[in-house]
N, C-alpha and C positions, 0 to 999 in steps of 0.2 A: 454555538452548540448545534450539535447538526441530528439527525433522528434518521435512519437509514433501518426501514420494516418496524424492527422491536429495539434497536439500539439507540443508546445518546451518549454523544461522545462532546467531551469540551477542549477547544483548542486555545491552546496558548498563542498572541499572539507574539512576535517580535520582533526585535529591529534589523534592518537588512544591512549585511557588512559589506565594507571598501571592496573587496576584493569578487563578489560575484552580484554587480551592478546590474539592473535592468533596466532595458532601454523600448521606449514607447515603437521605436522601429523596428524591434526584433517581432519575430511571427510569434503570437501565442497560441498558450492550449486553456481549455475548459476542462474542469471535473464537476459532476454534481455533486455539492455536499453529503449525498448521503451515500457516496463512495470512497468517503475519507477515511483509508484505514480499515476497509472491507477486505481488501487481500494484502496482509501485512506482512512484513520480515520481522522476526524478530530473535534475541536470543534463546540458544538452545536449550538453557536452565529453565524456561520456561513449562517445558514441553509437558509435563506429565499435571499442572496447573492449566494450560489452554485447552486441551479435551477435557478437566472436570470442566472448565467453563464454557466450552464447547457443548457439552452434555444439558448443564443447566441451562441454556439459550434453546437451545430442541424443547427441553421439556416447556420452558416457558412461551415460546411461540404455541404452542400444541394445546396449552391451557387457554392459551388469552386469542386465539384465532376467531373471528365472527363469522368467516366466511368471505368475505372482503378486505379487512387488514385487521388491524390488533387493537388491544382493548385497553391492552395497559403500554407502560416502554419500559423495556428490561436494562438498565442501566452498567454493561460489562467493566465486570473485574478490572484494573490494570493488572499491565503484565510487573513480576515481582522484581525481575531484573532486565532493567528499562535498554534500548539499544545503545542510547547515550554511555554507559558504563564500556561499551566495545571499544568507543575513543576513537571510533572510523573517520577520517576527514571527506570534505566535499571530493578532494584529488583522488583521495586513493578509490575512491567507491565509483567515482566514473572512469576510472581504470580497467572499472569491472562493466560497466555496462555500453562502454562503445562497443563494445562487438555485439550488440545487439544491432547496430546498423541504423539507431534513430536519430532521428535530429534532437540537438539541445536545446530547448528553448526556458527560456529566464524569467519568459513573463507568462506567470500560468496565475489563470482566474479558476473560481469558483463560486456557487449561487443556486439557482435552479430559473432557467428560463431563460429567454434571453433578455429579461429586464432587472432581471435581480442577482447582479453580475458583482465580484469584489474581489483587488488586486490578490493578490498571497506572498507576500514578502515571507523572504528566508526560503524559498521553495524554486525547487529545480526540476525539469519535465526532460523525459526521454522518449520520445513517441511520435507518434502520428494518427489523425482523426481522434479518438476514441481509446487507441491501445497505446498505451503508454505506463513505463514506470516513474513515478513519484519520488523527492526527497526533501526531507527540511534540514536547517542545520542552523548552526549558534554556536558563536566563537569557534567556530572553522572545526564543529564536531556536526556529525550528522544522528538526528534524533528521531527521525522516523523514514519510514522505504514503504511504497504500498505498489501497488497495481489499478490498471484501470483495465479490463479487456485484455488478459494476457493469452488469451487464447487465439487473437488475432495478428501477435507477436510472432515471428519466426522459432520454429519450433526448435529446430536445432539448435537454435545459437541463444534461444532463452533457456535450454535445457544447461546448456556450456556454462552461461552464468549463472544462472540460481545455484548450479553447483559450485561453483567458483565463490562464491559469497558467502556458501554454506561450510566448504572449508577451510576458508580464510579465516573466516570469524565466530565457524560455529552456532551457525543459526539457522532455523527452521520457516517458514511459509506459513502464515494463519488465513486460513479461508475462510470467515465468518459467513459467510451467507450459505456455503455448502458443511461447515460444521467439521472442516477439514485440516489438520496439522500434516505435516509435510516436510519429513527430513531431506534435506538440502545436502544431507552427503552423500545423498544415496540417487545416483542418476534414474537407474527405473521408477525408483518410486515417483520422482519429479517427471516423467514421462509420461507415468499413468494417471498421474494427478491432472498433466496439462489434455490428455485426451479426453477429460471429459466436458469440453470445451467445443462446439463444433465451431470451427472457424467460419469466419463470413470471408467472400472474396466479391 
């Protein structure tokens, strides 16, 4: 269970299959647990259910705020129709994200610190430093997509795929920490979403 501002979220664990093996020599990546699923993909049937709940996350930060952090933790909805129902495989989905230009790597950790660090089986990274996109999968389906620092992503060729994913599959961008949905068929709007990101170099 991981708590990221006012959210808690529970992750399932699971077993890692024959076919996307990870190896102690390969380079890993780190995410903090409380950016698991902060900026998520997910299906379009959602959309008009993730701004009410988007809406209710505002209002309930705004009530429970002390001044320093929060009072209570707002526990988020799932989404109604989960990504697993898309039936995306690990292949096809990194069909979509090599032209992003990142390295793959197999072995991604997560934790907070650098002592409280734990493997993540079923889970595949696309990135570098910090910016990187996320995937889990099970039985050769892929059941969640997130972000870490998308804004330090190449703009162009993130803009290429979000749109690529969005009309493959029909799915939308959840930006939980800025309260943000984000149609993925729609190149400007995925442009104007990613501007408001100032990049680090």
């Amino acid at each position: 269970m991981l708590k990221l501002n006012f959210i808690m979220l529970k992750r399932n664990k699971t077993t890692q299959t024959d076919k996307l093996q990870k190896s102690k020599e390969e380079p890993s990546i780190f995410y903090h647990e409380d950016d698991y699923r902060q900026i998520e993909i997910v299906p379009s049937d959602n959309i008009d259910d993730l701004k009410t709940e988007a809406q209710k996350v505002n209002d309930f930060a705004s009530n429970h705020f002390d001044g320093s952090g929060f009072t209570e933790i707002y526990v988020r909805k799932d989404n109604n129709t989960e990504l697993k129902e898309r039936k995306i495989t690990p292949h096809d989905l990194e069909q979509k994200l090599v032209i992003l230009g990142l390295d793959r790597i197999a072995n991604v950790r997560t934790g907070y610190g650098q002592t409280h660090q734990k493997s993540v089986t079923d889970c595949i990274a696309f990135g570098k430093d910090y910016s990187a996109v996320y995937y889990e999968y099970r039985d050769n389906v892929v059941q969640h997509i997130w972000f870490t620092n998308p804004g330090n992503i190449n703009r162009e060729q993130l803009v290429h795929c979000l749109n690529s994913l969005g009309m493959q599959w029909k799915l939308v961008l959840q930006d939980w920490n800025h309260a943000m949905t984000v149609d993925l068929s729609n190149k400007q709007t995925i442009t104007e979403y990613l501007n408001k990101f100032e990049k680090k170099e």
